[in-house]
VOMI-831315 format. One record per atom (N, C-alpha, C, O, CB): z, x, y; atom name; residue number from 1; residue in one letter. Coordinates in Angstrom, 3 decimals. Atoms other than C-alpha are relative to their C-alpha. Glycine has a CB too. Example, Ala and Ser with C-alpha at 12.3 -4.5 7.8 and 13.67 -1.06 7.14 Angstrom:
<recs>
rec z: 0.000, x: 0.890, y: -1.190, name: N, resi: 1, resn: A
rec z: 7.800, x: 12.300, y: -4.500, name: CA, resi: 1, resn: A
rec z: 0.000, x: 0.900, y: 1.200, name: C, resi: 1, resn: A
rec z: 0.665, x: 1.936, y: 1.181, name: O, resi: 1, resn: A
rec z: 1.246, x: -0.992, y: 0.027, name: CB, resi: 1, resn: A
rec z: -0.060, x: -0.820, y: -1.190, name: N, resi: 2, resn: S
rec z: 7.140, x: 13.670, y: -1.060, name: CA, resi: 2, resn: S
rec z: 0.730, x: -0.770, y: 1.090, name: C, resi: 2, resn: S
rec z: 0.899, x: -0.261, y: 2.198, name: O, resi: 2, resn: S
rec z: -1.415, x: 0.414, y: 0.462, name: CB, resi: 2, resn: S
</recs>
This chain:
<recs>
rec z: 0.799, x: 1.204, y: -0.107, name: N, resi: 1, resn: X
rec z: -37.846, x: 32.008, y: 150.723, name: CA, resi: 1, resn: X
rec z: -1.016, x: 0.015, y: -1.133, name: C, resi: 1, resn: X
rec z: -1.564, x: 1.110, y: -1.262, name: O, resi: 1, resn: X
rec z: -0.699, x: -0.100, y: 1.393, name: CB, resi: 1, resn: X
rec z: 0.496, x: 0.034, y: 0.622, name: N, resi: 2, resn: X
rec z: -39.750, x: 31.029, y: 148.101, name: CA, resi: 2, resn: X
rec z: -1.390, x: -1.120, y: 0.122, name: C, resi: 2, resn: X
rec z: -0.953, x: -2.271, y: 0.120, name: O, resi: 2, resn: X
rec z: 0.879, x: 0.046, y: -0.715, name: CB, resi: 2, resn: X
rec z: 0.761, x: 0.678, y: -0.392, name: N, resi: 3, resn: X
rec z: -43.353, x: 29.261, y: 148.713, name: CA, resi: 3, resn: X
rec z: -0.150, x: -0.652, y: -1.449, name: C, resi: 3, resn: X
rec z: 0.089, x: 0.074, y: -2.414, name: O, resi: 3, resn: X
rec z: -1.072, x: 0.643, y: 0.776, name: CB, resi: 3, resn: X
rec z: 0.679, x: 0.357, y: 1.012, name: N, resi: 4, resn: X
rec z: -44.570, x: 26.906, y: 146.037, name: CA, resi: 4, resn: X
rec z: -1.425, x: -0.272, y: 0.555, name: C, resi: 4, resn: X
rec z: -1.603, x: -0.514, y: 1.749, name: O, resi: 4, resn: X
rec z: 0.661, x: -1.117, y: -0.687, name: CB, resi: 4, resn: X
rec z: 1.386, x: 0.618, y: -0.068, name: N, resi: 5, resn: X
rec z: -48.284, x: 26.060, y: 145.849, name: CA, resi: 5, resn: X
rec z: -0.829, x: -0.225, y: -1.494, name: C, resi: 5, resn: X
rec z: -1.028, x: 0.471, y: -2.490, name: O, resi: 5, resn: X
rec z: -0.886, x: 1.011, y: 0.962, name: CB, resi: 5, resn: X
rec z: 0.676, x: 0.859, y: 1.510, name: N, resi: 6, resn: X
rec z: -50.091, x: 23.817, y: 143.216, name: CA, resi: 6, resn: X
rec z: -1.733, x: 1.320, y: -0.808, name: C, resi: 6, resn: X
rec z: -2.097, x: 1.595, y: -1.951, name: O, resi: 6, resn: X
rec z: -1.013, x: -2.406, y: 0.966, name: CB, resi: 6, resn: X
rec z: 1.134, x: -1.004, y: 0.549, name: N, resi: 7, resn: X
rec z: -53.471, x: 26.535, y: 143.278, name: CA, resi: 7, resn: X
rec z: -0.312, x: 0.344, y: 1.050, name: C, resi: 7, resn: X
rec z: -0.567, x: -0.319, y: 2.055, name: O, resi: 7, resn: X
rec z: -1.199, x: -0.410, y: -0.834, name: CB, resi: 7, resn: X
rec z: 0.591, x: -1.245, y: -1.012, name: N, resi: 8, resn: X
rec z: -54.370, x: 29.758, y: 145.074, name: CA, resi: 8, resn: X
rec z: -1.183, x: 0.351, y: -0.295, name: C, resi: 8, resn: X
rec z: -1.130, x: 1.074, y: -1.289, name: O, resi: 8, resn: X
rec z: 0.725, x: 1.317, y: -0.003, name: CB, resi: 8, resn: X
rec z: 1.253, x: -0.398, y: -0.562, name: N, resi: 9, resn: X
rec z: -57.992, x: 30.344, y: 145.746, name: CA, resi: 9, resn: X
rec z: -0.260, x: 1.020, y: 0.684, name: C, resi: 9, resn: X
rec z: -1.007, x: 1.771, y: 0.057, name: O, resi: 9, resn: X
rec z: -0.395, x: -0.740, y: 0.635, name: CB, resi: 9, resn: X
rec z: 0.227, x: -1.613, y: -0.350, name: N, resi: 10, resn: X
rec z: -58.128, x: 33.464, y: 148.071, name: CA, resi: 10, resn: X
rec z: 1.626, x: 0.010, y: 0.036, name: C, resi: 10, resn: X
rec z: 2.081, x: 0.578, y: -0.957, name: O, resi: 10, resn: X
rec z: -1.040, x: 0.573, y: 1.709, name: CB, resi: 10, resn: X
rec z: -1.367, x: -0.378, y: -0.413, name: N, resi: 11, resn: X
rec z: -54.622, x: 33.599, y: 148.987, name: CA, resi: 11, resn: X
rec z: 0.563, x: -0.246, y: 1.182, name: C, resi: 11, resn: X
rec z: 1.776, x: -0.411, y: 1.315, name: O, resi: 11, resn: X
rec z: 0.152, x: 1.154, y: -0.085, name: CB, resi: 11, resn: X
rec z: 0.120, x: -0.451, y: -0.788, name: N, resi: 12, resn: X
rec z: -55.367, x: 33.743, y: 152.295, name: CA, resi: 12, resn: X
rec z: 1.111, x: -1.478, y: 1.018, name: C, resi: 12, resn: X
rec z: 1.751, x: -1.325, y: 2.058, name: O, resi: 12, resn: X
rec z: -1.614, x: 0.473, y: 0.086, name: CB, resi: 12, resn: X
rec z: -0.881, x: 0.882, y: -0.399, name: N, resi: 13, resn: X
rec z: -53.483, x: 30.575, y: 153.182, name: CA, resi: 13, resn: X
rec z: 1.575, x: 0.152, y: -0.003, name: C, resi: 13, resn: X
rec z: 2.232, x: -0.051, y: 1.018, name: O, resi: 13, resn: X
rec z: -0.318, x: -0.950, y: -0.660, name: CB, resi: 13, resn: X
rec z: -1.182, x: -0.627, y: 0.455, name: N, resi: 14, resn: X
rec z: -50.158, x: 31.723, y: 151.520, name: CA, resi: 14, resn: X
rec z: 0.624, x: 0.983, y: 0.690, name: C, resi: 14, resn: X
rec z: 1.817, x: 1.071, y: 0.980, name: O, resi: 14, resn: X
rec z: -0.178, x: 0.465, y: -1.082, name: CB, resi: 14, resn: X
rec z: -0.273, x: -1.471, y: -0.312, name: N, resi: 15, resn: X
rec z: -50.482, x: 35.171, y: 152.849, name: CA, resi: 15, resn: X
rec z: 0.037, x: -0.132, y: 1.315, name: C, resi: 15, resn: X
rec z: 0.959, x: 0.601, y: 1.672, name: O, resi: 15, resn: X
rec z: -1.016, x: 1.110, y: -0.482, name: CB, resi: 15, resn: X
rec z: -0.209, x: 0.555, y: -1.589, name: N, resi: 16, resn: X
rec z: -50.749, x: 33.925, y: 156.777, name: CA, resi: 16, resn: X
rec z: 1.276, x: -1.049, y: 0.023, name: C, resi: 16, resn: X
rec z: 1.681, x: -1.282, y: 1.162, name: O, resi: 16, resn: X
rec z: -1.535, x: -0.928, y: 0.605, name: CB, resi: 16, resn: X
rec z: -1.503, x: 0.609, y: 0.392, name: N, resi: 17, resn: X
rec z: -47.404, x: 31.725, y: 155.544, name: CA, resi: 17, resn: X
rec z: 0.879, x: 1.056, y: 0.248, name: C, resi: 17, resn: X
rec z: 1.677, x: 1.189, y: 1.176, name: O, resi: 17, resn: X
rec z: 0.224, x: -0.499, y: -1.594, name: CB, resi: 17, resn: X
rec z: -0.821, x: -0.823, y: 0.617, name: N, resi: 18, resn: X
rec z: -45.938, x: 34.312, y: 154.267, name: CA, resi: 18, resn: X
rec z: 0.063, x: 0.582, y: 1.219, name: C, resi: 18, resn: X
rec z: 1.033, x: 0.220, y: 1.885, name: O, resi: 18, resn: X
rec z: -0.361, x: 0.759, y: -1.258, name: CB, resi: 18, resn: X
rec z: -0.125, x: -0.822, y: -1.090, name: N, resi: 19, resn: X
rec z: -46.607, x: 36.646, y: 157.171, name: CA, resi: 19, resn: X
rec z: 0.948, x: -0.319, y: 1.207, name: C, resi: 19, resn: X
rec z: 1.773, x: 0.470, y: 1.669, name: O, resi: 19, resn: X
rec z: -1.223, x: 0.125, y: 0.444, name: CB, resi: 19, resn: X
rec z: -0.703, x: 1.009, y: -0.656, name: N, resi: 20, resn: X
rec z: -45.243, x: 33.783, y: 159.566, name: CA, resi: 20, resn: X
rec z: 1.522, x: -0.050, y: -0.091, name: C, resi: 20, resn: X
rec z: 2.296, x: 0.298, y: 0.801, name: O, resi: 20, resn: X
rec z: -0.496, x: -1.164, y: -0.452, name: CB, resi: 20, resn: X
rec z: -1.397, x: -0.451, y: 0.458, name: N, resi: 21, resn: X
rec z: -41.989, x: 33.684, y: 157.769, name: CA, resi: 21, resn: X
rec z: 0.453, x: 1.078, y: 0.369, name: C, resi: 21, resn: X
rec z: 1.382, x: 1.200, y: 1.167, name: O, resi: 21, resn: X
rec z: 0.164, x: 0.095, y: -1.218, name: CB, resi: 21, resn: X
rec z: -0.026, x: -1.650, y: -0.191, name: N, resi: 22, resn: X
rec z: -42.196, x: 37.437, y: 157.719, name: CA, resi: 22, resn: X
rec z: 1.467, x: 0.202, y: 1.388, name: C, resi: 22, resn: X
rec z: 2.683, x: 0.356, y: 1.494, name: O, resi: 22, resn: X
rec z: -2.090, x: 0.685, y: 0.766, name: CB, resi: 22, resn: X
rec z: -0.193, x: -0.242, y: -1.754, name: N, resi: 23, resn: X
rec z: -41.978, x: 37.713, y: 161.770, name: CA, resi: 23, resn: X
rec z: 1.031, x: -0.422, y: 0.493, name: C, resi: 23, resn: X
rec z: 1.711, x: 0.140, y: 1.352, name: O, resi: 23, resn: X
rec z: -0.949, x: -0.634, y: 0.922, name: CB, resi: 23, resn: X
rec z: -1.406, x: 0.817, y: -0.376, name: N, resi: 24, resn: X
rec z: -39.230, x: 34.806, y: 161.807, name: CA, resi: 24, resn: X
rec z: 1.334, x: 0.683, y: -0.294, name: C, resi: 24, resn: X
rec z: 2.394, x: 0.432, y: 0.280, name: O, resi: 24, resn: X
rec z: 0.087, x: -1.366, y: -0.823, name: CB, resi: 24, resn: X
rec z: -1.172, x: -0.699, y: -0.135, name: N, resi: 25, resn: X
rec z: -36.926, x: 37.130, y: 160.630, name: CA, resi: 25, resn: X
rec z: 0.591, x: 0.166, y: -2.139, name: C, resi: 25, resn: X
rec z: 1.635, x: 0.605, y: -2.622, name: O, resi: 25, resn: X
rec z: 1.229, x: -1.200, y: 1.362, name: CB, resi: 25, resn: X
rec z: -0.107, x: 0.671, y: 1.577, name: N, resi: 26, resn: X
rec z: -36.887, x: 36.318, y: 156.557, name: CA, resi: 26, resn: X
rec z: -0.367, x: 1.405, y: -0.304, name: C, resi: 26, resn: X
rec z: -1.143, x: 2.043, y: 0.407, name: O, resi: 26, resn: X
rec z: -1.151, x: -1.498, y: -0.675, name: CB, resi: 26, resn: X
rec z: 0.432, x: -1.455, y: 0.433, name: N, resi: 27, resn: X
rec z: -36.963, x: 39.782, y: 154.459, name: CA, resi: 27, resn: X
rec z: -0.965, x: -0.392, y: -1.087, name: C, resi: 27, resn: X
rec z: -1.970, x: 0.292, y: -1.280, name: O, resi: 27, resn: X
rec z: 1.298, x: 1.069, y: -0.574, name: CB, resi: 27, resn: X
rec z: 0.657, x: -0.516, y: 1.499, name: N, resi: 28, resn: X
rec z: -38.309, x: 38.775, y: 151.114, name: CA, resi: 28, resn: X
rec z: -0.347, x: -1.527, y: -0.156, name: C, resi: 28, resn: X
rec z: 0.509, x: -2.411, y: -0.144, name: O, resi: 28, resn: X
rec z: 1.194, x: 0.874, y: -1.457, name: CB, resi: 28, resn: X
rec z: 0.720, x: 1.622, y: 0.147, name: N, resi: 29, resn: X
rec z: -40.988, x: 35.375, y: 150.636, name: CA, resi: 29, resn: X
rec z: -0.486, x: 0.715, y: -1.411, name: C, resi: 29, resn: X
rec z: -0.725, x: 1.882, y: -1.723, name: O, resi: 29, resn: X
rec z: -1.541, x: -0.758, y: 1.439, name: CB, resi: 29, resn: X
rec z: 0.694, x: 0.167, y: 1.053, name: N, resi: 30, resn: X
rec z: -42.196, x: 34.661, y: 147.470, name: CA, resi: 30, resn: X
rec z: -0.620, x: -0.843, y: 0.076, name: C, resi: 30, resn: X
rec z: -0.411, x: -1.715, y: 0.919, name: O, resi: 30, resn: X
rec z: 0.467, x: -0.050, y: -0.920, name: CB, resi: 30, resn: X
rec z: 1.016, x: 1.195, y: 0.084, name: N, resi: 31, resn: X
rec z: -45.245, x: 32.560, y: 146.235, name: CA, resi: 31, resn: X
rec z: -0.148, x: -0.114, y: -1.591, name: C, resi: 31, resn: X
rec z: -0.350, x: 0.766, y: -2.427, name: O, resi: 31, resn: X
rec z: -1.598, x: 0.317, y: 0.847, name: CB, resi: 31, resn: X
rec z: -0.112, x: 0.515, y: 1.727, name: N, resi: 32, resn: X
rec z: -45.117, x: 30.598, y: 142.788, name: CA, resi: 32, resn: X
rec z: -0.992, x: -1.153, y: 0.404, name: C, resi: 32, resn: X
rec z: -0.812, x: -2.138, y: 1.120, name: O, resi: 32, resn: X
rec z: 1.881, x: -0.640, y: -0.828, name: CB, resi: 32, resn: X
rec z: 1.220, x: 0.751, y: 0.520, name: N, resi: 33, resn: X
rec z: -48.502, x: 29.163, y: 141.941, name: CA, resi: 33, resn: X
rec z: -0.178, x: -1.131, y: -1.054, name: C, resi: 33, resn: X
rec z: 0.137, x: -1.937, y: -0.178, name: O, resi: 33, resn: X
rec z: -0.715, x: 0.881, y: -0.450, name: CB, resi: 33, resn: X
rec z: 0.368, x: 0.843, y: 1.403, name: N, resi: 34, resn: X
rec z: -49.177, x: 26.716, y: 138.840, name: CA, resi: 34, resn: X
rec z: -1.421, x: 0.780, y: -0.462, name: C, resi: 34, resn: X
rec z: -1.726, x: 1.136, y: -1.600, name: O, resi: 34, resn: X
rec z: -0.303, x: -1.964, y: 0.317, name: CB, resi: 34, resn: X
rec z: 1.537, x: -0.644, y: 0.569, name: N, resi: 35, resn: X
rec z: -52.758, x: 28.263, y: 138.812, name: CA, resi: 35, resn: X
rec z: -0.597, x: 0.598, y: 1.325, name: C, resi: 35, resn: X
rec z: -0.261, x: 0.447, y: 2.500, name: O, resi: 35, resn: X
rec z: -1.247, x: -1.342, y: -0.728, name: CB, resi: 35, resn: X
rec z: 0.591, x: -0.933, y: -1.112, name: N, resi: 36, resn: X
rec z: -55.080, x: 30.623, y: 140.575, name: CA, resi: 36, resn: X
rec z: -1.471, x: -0.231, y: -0.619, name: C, resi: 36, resn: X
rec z: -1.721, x: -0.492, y: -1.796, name: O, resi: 36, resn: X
rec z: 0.646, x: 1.820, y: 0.086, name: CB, resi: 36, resn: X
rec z: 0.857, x: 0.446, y: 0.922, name: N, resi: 37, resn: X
rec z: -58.654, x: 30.157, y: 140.469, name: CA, resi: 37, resn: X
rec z: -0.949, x: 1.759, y: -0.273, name: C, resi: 37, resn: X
rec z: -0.590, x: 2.890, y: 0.056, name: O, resi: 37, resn: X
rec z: -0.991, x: -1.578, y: 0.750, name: CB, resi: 37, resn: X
rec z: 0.536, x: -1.917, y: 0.591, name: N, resi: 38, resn: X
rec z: -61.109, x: 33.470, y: 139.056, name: CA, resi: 38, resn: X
rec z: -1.077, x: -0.286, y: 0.571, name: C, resi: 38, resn: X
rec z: -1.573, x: -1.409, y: 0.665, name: O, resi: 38, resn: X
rec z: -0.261, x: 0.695, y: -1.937, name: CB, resi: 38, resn: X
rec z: 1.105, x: -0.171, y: -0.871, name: N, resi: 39, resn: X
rec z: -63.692, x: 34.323, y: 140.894, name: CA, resi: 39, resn: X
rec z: -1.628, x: 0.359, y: -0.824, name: C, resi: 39, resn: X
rec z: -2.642, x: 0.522, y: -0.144, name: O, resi: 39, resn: X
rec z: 0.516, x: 1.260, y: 1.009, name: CB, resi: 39, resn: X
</recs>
């Protein structure tokens, strides 16, 4: 599974996705950004 998202800020949205997927039974999520922002 592959997530897209337009911009990651903590992550923390993605990474509770991702986890979600996880549990459903999915071995391997990816996340493809356009931009991330810097802290």
């Amino acid at each position: 599974v592959i997530i897209f998202d337009d911009v990651v800020t903590t992550g923390a949205t993605v990474n509770e996705l991702a986890h979600t997927i996880k549990r459903a039974g999915v071995e391997r999520v990816d996340v493809w950004a356009l931009a991330r922002t810097v802290k």
